[in-house]
SERO-4910 file (N, C-alpha, C, O; in steps of 0.05 Angstrom, whole numbers):
BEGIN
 pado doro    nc1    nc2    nc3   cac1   cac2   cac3    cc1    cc2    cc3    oc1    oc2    oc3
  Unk    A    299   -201    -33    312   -175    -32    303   -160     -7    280   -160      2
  Unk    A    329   -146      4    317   -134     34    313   -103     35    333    -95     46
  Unk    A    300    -87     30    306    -56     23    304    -42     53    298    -18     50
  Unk    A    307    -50     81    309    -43     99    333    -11    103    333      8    118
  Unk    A    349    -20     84    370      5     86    355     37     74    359     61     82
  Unk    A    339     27     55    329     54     41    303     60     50    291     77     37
  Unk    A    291     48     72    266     61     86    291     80    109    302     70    128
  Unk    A    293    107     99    301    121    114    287    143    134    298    154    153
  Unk    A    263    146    125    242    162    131    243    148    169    246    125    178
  Unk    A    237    177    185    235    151    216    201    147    219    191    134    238
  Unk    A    187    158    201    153    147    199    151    107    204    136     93    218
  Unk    A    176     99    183    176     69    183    179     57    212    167     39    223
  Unk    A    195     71    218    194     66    242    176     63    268    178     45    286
  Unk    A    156     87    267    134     86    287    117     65    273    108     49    290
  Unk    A    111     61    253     90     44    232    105     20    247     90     13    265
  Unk    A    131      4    246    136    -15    247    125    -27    286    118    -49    295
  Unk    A    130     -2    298    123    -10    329     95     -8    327     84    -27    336
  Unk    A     82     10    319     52     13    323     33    -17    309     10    -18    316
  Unk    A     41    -36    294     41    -56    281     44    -78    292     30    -98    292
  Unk    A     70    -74    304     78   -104    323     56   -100    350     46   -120    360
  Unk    A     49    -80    359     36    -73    383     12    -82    381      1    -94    400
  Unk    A     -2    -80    355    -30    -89    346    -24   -116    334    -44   -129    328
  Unk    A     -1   -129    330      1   -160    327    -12   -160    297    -29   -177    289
  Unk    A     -1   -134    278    -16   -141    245      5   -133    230     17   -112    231
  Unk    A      9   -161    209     27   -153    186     16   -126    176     -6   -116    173
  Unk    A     45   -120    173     32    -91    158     61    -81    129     84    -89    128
  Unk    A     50    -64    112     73    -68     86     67    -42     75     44    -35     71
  Unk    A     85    -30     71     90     -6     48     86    -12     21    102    -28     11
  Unk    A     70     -5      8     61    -18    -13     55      8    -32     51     31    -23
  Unk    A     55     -1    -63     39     15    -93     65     42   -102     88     37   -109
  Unk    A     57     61   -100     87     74   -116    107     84    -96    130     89   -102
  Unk    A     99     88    -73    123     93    -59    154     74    -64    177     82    -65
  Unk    A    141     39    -69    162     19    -65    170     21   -100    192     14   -110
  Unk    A    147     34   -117    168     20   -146    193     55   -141    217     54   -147
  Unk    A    181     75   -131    203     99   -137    224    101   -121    244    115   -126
  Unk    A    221     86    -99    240     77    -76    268     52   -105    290     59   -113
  Unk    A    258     34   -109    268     24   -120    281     30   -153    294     14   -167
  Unk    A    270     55   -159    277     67   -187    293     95   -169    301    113   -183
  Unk    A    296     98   -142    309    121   -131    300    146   -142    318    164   -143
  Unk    A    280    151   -149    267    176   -150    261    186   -127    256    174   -106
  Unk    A    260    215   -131    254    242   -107    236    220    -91    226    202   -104
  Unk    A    232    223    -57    221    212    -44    195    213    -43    190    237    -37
  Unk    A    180    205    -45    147    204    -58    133    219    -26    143    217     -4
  Unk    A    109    232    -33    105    250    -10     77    228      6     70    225     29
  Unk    A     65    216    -20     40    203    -16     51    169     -5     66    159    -22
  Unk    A     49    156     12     48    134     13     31    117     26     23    124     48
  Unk    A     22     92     15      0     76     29     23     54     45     48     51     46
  Unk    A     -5     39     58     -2     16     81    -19     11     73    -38     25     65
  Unk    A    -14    -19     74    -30    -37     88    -24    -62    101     -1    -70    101
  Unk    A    -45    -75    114    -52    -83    130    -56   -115    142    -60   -128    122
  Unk    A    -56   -124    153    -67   -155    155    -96   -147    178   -102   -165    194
  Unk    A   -105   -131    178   -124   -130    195   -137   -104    189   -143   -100    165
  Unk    A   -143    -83    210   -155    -52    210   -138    -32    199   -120    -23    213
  Unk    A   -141    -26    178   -122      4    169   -126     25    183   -109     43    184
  Unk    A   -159     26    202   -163     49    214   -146     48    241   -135     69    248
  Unk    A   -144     22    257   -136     18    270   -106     26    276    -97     42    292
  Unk    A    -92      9    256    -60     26    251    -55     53    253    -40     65    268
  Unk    A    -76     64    232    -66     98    223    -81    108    260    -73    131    266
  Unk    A    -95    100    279    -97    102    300    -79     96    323    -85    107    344
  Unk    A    -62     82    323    -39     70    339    -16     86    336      0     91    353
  Unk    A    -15     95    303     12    101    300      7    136    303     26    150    309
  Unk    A    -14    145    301    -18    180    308    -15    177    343     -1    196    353
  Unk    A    -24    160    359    -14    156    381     12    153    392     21    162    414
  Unk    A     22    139    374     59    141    385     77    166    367    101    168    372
  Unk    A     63    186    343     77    207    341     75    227    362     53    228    373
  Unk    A     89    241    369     95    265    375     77    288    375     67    292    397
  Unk    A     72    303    357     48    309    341     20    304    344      2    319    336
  Unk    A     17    272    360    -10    259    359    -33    283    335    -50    300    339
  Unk    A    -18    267    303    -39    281    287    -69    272    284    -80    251    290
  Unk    A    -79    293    273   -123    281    264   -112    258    243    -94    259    226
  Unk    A   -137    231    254   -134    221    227   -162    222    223   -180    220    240
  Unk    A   -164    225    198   -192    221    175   -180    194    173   -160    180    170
  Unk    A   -217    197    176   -218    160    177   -242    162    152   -260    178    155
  Unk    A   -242    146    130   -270    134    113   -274    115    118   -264     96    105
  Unk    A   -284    113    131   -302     90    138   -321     69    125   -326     46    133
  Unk    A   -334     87     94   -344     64     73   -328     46     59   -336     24     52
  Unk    A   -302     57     55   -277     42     50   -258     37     69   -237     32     59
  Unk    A   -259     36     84   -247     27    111   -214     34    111   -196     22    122
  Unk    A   -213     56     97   -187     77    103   -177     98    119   -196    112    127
  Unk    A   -149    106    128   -155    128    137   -138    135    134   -122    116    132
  Unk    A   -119    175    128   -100    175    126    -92    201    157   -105    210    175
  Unk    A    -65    204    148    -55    213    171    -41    241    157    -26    236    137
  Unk    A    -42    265    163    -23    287    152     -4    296    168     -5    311    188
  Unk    A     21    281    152     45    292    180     73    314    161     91    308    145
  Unk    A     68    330    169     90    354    157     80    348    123     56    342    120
  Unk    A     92    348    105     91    341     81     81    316     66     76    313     42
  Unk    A     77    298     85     67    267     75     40    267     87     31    274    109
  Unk    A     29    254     63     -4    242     59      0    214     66      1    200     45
  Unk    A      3    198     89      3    169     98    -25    151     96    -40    155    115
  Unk    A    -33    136     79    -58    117     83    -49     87     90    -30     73     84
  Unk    A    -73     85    107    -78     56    116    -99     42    102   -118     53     93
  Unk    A    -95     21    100   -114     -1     93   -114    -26    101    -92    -39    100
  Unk    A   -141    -40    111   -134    -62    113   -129    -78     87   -141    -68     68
  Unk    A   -113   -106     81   -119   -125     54   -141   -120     46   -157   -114     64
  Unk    A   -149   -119     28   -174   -121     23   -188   -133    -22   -176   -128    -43
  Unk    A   -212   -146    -19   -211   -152    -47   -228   -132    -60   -240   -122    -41
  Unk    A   -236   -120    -81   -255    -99    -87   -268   -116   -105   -260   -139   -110
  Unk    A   -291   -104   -115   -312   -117   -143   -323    -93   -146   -324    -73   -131
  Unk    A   -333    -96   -172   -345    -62   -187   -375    -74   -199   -374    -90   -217
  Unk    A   -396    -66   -189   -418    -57   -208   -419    -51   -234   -407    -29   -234
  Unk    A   -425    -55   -255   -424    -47   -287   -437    -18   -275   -421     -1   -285
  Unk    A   -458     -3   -259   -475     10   -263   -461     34   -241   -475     54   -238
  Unk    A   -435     33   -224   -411     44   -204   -383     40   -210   -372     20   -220
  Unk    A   -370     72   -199   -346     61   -206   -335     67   -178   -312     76   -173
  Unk    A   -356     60   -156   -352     54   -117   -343     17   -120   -357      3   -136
  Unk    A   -326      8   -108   -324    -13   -110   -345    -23    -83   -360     -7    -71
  Unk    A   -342    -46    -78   -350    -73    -63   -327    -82    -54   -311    -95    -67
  Unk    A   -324    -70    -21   -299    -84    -11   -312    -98      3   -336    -99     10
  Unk    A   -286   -113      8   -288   -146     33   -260   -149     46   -239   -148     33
  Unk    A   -260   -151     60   -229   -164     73   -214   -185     60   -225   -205     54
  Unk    A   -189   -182     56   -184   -202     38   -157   -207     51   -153   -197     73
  Unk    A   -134   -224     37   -106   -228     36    -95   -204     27   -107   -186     16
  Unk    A    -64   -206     34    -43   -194     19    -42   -194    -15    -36   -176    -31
  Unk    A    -51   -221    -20    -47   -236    -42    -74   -211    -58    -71   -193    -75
  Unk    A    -92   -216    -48   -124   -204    -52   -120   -170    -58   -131   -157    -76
  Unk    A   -101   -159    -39    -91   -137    -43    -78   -131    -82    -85   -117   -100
  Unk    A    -57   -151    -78    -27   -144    -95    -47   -153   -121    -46   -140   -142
  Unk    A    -58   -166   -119    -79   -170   -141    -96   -156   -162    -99   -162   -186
  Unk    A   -109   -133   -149   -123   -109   -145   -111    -85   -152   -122    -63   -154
  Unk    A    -86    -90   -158    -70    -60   -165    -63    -69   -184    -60    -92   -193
  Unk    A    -60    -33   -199    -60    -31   -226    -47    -52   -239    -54    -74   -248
  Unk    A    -21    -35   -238      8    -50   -252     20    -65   -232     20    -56   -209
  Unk    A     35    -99   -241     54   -105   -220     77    -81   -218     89    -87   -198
  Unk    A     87    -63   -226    100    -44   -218     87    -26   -196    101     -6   -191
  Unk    A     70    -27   -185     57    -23   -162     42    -43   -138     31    -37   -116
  Unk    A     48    -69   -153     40    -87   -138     64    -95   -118     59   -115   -105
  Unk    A     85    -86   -114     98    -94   -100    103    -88    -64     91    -69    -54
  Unk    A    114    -98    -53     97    -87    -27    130    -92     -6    146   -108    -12
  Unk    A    132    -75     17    158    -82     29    141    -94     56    117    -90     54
  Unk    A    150   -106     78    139   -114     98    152    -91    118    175    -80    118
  Unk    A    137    -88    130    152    -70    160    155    -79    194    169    -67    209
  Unk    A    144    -95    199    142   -116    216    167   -125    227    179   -141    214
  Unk    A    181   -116    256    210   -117    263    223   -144    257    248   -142    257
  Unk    A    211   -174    250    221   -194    249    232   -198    212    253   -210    204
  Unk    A    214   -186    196    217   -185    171    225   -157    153    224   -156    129
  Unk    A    235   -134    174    232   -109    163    250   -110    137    273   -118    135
  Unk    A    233   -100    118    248    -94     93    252   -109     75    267   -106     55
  Unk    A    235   -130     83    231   -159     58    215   -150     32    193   -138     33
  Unk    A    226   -155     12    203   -148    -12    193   -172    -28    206   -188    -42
  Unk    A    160   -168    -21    147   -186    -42    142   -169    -62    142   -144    -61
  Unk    A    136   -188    -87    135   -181   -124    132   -201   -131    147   -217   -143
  Unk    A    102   -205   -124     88   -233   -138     87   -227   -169     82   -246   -185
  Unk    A     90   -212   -174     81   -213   -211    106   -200   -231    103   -194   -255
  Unk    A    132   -197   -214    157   -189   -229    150   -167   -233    140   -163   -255
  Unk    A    150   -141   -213    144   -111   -222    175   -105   -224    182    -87   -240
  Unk    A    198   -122   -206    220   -110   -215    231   -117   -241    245   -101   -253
  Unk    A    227   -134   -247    236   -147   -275    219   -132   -299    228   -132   -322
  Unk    A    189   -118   -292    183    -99   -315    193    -68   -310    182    -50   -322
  Unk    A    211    -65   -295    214    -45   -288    241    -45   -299    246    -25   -313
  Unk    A    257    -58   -298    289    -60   -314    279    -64   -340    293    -56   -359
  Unk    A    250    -78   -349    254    -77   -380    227    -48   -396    215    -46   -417
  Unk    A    228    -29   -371    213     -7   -381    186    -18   -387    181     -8   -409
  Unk    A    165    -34   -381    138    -52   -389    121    -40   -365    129    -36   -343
  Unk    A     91    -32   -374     78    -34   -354     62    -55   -357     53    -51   -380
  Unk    A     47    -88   -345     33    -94   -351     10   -105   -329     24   -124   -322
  Unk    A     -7   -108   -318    -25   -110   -302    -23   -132   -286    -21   -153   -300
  Unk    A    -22   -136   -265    -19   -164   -243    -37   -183   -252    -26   -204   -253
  Unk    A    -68   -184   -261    -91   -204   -267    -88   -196   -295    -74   -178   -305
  Unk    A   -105   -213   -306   -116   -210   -343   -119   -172   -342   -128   -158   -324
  Unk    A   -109   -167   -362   -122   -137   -368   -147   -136   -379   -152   -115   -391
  Unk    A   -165   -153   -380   -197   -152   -386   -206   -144   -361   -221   -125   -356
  Unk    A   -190   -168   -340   -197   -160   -307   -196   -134   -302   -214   -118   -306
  Unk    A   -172   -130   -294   -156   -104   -289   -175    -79   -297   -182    -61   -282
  Unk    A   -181    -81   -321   -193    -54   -341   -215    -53   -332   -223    -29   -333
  Unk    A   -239    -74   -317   -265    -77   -323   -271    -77   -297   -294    -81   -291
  Unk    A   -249    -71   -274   -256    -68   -251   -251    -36   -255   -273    -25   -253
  Unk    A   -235    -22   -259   -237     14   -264   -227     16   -288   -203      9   -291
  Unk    A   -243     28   -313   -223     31   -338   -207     52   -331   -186     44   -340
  Unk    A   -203     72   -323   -194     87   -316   -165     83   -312   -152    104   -314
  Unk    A   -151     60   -307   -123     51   -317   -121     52   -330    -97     56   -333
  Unk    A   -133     53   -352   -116     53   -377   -105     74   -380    -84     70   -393
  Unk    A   -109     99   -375   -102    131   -376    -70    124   -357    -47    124   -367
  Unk    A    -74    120   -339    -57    115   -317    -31    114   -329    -11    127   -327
  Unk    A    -44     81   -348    -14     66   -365      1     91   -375     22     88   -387
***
């Protein structure tokens, strides 16, 4: 499925050049793409990520706005976001997390796409669009978030023992 028509926002746009320029897949990803695809009000918050530096991107792409906005960068999580008019934009690189019984700070590492879509809550957030000019608007949905989404289901991308025991705090979410 190609959703290239409904990234109407022209943010996608600088994201998609500032991306090819740094030579890193990069994907709109978590609730922007399930409310995009349920056509709800346009979501104000949206993440990225990455095949490489999230800091790096949300750095490239404040360079080719207009604006050249501040980005906050966190650096223990290796995020950063960007504030442009009304939208909260985050970068990330892929990345895998792990939790401490004794923290609820994860343990990141660099990871896959896969490593990413893994790690989120619901596959109804696991789904991710590509932005990348050769693939713009391709949608991966490794775990059928659209298919729980026509049948109203939320259910977790890994085991929900996983899922739960890396932040219980989903469960509220659900």
């Amino acid at each position: 499925m190609n959703l290239a028509k409904e990234l109407k926002h022209p943010i996608f746009k600088t994201i998609t050049k500032a991306a090819d320029q740094l030579g890193v897949e990069t994907y709109v990803v978590g609730g922007f793409v399930r409310d995009l695809i349920l056509k709800r009000k346009e979501t104000k918050d949206i993440d990225f990520v990455c095949l490489g530096s999230g800091i790096k991107l949300a750095e490239k792409v404040a360079e080719l706005l207009p604006e050249q906005p501040k980005v906050q960068v966190f650096k223990n999580f290796g995020t950063a976001m960007i504030k442009l008019q009304a939208l909260e934009l985050e970068f990330v690189g892929a990345r895998m997390e792990s939790y401490r019984s004794e923290s609820r700070k994860p343990i990141v590492e660099d990871g896959t796409l896969q490593d990413d879509q893994n790690r989120r809550d619901f596959t109804i957030n696991a789904m991710a669009i590509q932005l990348n000019k050769e693939k713009y608007g391709t949608l991966l949905d490794p775990f059928n978030g659209m298919k729980d989404l026509q049948k109203k289901i939320i259910r977790t991308p890994l085991e929900p023992s996983i899922t739960y025991s890396d932040d219980p705090l989903r469960m509220m979410r659900a």
